[in-house]
Kinemage of the C-alpha trace (Angstrom):
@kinemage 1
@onewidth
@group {chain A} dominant
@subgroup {mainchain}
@vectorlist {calphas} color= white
{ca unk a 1} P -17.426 14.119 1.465
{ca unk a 2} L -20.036 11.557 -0.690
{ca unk a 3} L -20.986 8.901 0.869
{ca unk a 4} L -20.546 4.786 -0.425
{ca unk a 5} L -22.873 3.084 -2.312
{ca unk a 6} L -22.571 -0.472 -0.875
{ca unk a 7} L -24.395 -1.993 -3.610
{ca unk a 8} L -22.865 -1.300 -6.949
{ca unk a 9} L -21.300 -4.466 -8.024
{ca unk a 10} L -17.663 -4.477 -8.596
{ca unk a 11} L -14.573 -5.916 -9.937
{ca unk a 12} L -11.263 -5.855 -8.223
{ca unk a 13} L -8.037 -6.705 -9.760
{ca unk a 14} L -5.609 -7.773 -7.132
{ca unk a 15} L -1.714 -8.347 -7.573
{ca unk a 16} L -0.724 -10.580 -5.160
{ca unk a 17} L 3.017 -11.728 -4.195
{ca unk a 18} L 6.429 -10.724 -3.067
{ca unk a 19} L 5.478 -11.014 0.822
{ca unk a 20} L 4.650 -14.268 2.471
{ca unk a 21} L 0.833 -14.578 3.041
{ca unk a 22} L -1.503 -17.437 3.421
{ca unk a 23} L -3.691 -17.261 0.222
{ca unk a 24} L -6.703 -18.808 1.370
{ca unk a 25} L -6.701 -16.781 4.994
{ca unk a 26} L -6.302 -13.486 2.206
{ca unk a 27} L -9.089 -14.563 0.030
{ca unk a 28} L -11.277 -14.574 2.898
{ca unk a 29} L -10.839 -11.283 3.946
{ca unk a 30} L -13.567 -10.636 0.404
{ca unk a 31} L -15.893 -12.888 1.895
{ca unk a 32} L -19.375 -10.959 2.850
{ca unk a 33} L -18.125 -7.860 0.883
{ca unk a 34} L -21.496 -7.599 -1.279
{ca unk a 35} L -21.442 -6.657 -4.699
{ca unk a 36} L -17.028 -6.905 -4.727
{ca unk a 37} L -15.209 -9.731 -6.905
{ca unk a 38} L -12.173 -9.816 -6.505
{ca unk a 39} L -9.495 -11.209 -9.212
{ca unk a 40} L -6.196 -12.592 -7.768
{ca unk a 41} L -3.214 -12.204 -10.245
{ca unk a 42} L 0.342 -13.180 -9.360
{ca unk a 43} L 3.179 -10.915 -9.948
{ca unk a 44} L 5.293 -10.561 -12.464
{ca unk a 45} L 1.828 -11.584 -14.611
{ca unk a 46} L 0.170 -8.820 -12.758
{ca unk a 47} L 2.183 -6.093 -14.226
{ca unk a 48} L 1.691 -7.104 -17.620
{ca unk a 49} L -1.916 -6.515 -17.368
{ca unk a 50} L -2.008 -3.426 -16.259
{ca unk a 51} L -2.608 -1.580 -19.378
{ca unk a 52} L -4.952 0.989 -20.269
{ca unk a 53} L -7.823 -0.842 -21.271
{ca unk a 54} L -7.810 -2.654 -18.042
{ca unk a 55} L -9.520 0.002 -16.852
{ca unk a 56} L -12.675 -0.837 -19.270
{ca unk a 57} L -13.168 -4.383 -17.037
{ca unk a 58} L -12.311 -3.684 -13.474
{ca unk a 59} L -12.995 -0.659 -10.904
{ca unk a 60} L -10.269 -1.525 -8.244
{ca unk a 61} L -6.943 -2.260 -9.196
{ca unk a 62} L -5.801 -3.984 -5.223
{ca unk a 63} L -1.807 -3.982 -5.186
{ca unk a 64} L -0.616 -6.633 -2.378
{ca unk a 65} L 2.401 -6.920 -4.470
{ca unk a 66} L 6.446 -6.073 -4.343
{ca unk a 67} L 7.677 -6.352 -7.835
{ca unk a 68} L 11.334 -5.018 -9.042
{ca unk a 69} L 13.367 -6.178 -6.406
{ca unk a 70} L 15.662 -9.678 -6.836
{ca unk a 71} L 15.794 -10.976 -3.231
{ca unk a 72} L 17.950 -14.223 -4.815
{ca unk a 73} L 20.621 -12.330 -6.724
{ca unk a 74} L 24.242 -11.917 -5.683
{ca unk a 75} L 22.991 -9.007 -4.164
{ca unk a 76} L 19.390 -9.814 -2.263
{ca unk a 77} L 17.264 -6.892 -2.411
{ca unk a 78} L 18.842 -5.385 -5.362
{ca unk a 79} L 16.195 -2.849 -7.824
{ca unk a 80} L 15.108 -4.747 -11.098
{ca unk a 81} L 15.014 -1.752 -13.458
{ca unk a 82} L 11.068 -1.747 -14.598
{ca unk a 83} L 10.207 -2.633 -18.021
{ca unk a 84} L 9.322 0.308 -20.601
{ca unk a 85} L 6.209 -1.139 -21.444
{ca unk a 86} L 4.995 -1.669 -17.906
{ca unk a 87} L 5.881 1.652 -16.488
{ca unk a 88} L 4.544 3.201 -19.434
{ca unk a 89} L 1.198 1.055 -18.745
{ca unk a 90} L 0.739 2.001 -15.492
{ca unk a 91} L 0.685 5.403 -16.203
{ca unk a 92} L -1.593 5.136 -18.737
{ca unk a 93} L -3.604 3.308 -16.599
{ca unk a 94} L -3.418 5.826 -13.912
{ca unk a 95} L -4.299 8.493 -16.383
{ca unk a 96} L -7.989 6.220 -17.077
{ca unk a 97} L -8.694 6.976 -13.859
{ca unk a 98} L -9.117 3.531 -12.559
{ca unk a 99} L -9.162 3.135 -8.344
{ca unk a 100} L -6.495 2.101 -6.472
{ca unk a 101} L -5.968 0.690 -2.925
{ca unk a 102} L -2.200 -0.426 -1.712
{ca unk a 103} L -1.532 -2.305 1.146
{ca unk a 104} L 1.077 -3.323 3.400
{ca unk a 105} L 4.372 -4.354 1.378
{ca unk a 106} L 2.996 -2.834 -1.867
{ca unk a 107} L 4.676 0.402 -0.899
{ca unk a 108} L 8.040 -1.432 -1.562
{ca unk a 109} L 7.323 -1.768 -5.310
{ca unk a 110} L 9.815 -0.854 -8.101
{ca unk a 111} L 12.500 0.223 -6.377
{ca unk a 112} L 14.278 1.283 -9.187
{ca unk a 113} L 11.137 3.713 -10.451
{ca unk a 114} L 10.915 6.789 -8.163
{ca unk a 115} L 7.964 7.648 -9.903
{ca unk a 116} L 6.154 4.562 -8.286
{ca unk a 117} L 7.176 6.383 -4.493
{ca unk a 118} L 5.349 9.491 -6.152
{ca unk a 119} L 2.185 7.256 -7.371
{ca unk a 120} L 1.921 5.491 -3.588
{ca unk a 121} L 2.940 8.402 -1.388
{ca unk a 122} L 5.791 6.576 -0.082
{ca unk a 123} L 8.390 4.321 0.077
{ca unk a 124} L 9.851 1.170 2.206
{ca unk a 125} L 13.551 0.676 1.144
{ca unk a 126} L 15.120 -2.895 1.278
{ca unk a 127} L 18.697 -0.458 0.621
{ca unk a 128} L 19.526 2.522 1.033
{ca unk a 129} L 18.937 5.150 -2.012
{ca unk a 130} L 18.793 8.270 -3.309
{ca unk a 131} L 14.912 9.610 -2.963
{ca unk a 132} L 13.632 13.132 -4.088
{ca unk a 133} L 17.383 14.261 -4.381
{ca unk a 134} L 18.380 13.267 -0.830
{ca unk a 135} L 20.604 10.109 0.359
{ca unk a 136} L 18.155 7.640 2.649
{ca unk a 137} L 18.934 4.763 4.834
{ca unk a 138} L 17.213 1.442 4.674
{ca unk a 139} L 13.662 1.697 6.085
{ca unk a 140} L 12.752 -0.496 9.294
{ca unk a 141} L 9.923 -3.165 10.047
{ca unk a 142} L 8.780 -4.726 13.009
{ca unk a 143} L 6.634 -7.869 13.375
{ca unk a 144} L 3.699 -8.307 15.680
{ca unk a 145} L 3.912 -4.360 16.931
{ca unk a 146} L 0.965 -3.851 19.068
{ca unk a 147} L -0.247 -0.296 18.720
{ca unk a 148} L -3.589 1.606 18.379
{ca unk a 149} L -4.811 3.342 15.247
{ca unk a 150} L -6.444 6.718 15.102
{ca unk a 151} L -8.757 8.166 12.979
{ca unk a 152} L -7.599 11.415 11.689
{ca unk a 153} L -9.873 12.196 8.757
{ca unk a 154} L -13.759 10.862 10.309
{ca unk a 155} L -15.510 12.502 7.778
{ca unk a 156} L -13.807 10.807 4.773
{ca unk a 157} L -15.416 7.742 3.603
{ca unk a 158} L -13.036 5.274 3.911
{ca unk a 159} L -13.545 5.842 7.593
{ca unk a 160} L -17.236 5.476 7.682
{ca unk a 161} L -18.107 2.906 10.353
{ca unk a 162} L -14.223 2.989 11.610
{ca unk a 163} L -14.040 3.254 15.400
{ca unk a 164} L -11.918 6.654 15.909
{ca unk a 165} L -9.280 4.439 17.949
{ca unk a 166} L -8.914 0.570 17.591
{ca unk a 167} L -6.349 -1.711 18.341
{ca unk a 168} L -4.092 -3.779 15.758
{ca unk a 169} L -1.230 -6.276 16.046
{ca unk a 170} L 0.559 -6.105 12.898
{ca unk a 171} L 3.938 -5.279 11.072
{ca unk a 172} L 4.214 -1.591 10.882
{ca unk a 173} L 7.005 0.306 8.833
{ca unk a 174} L 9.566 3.100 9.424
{ca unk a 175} L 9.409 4.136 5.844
{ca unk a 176} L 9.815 7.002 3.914
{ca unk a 177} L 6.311 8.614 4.005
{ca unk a 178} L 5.353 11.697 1.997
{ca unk a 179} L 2.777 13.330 4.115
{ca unk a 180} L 2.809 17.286 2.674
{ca unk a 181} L 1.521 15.464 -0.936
{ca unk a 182} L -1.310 13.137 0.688
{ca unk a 183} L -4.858 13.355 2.708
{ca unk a 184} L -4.045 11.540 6.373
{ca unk a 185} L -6.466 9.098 7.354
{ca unk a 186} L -4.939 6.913 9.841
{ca unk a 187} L -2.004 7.099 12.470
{ca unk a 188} L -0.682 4.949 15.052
{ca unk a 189} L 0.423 5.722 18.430
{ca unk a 190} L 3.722 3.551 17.659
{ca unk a 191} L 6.751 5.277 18.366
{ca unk a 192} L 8.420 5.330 14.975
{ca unk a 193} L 12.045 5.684 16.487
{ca unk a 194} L 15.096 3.504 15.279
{ca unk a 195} L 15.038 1.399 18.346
{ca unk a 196} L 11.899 0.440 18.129
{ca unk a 197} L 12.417 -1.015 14.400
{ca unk a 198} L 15.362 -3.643 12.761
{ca unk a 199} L 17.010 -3.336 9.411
{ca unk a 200} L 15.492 -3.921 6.276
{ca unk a 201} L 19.158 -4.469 4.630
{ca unk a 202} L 20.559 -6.489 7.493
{ca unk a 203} L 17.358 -8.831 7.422
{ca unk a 204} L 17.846 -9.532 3.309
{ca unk a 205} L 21.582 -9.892 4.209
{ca unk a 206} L 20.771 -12.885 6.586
{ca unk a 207} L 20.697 -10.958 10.281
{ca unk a 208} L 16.907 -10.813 11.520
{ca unk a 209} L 15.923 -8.323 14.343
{ca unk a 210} L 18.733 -6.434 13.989
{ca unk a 211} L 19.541 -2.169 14.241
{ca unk a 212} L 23.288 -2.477 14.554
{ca unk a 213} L 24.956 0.316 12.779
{ca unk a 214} L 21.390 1.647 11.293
{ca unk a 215} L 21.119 5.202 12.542
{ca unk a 216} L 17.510 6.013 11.140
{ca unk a 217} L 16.044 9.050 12.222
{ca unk a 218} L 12.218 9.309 13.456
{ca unk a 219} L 9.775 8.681 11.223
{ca unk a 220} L 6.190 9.285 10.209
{ca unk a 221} L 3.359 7.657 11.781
{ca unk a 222} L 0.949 7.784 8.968
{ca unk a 223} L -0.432 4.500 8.048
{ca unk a 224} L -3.084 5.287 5.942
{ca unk a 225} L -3.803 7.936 3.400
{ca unk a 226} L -5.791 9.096 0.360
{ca unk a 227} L -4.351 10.660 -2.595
{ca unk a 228} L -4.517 11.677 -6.548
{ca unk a 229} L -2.158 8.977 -8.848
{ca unk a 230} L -2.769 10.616 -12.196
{ca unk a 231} L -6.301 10.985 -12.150
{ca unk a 232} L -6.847 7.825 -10.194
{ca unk a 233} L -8.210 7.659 -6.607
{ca unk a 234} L -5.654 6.163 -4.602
{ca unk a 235} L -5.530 4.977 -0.814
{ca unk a 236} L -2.551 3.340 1.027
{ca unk a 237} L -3.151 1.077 4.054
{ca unk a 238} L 0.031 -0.066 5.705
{ca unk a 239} L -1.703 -2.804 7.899
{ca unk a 240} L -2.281 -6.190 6.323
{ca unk a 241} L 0.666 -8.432 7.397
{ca unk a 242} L -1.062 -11.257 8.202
{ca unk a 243} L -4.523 -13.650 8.871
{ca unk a 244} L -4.906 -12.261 12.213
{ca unk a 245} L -5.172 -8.668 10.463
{ca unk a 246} L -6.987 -10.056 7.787
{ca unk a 247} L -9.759 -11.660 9.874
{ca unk a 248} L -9.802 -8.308 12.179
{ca unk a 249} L -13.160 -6.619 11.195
{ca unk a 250} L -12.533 -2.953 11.522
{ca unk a 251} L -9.669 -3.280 9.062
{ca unk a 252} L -12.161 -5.949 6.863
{ca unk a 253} L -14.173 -2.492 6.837
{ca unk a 254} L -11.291 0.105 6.085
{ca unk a 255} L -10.206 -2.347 3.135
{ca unk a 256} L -14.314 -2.549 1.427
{ca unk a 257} L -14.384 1.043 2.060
{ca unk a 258} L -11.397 2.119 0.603
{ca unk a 259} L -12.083 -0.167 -2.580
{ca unk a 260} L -15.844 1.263 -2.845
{ca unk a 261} L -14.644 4.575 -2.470
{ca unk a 262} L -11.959 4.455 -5.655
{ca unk a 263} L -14.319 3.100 -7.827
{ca unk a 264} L -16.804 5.827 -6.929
{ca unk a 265} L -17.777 8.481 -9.652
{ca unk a 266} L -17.543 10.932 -6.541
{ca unk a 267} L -13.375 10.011 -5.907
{ca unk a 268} L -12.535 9.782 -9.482
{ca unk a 269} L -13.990 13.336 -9.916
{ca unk a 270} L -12.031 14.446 -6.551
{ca unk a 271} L -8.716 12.681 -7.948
{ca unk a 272} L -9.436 14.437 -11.781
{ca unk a 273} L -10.186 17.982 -10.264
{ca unk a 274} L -6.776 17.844 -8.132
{ca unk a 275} L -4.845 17.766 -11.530
């Protein structure tokens, strides 16, 4: 695989919101990356600028977003059917080419798109829904989960300088994870059973911490992947929860690495030749 060219200056888009995070603790987690500015847009505003040509003025779109789901509505979680224009954006943005890293709770977006699952590799379900033709239960979380991430792919970039095993405390999900249509990268020695995770559709519905009635089945433990999203360059990370994670330095280093890698000529001709 090519190796990262830590000093070609770039510009990072990143669309912040739908999870609480402290803003300042995130912004920091940019600090020392040479050569990387990073842009912090706000959902909804976020979607509406990702168009084609945004492509022509940044390298990196970042997601650290949920959008399409109405957590305040008679019924909290509920899909919020995307807008033409912005699904039709995105994937003209996709098909630009431009880099893409997604983190933590971006892999909950749009809800009521399946093609979004297809673009991330995945998906974390506030309610249960039809997926790929097949009936799925809510996915799980669980806070503060104390587990140890493995390298599975050491010769890709985005794990150059990655310690084959290190330890993280963070929220990890028991999601819906495509793994036959993505390159692994990470996994955690977590057990991704039902009782070790709580309801996503209880929580919304006002019962924290809870796996009454929720019969998941096992999961994957994949937390971080590479894939093709049109003929963009696109890696997932599901770590990123909060300031302790962000001020952790091995994950500082997966997060620079997987946004130099995107924007590299190298991954953009990887993502176009996998068409």
């Amino acid at each position: 695989m090519p190796t990262i060219d830590y000093h070609a200056p770039l510009k990072v888009l990143a669309a912040v919101r739908g999870h609480p995070f402290d803003r300042n603790a995130y912004a920091a987690l940019f600090d020392g990356m040479e050569g990387i500015s990073v842009t912090f847009v706000d959902q909804p505003a976020a979607s509406l600028l990702m168009q084609p040509d945004l492509a022509d003025q940044f390298d990196v779109l970042l997601l650290y977003d949920m959008p399409g789901i109405d957590f305040h509505g008679p019924v909290p979680g509920a899909p919020v059917p995307i807008p033409d224009a912005v699904r039709e954006g995105i994937d003209r943005l996709l098909e630009r080419g431009i880099g893409v890293v997604a983190t933590h709770h971006a892999i909950a977006g749009w809800p009521a798109w399946e093609g979004f699952a297809e673009i991330v590799g995945g998906r974390f379900l506030y309610r249960a829904a039809t997926l790929r033709g097949a009936a799925r239960l809510d996915s799980g979380y669980r806070h503060q989960a104390s587990y140890n991430a493995q390298v599975v792919a050491p010769d890709h970039p985005v794990m150059a300088g990655i310690p084959p095993m290190f330890a993280l405390t963070d929220e990890l999900y028991l999601a819906e994870i495509f793994e036959e249509d993505v390159v692994p990268l990470l996994r955690s020695d977590y057990r991704f059973e039902r009782d070790n995770f709580y309801s996503a559709t209880a929580a919304i519905e006002g019962t924290m911490f809870s796996n009454e009635g929720w019969d998941h089945a096992p999961g994957s433990n994949l937390i971080g992947w590479a894939k093709r999203a049109g003929n963009s360059p696109l890696v997932y990370l599901q770590p990123g929860d909060d300031e302790v994670t962000y001020a952790n330095p091995v994950y500082r280093r997966l997060i620079e690495n997987a946004i130099r890698w995107t924007a590299s000529a190298e991954a953009r001709d990887w993502a176009r030749a996998a068409a």
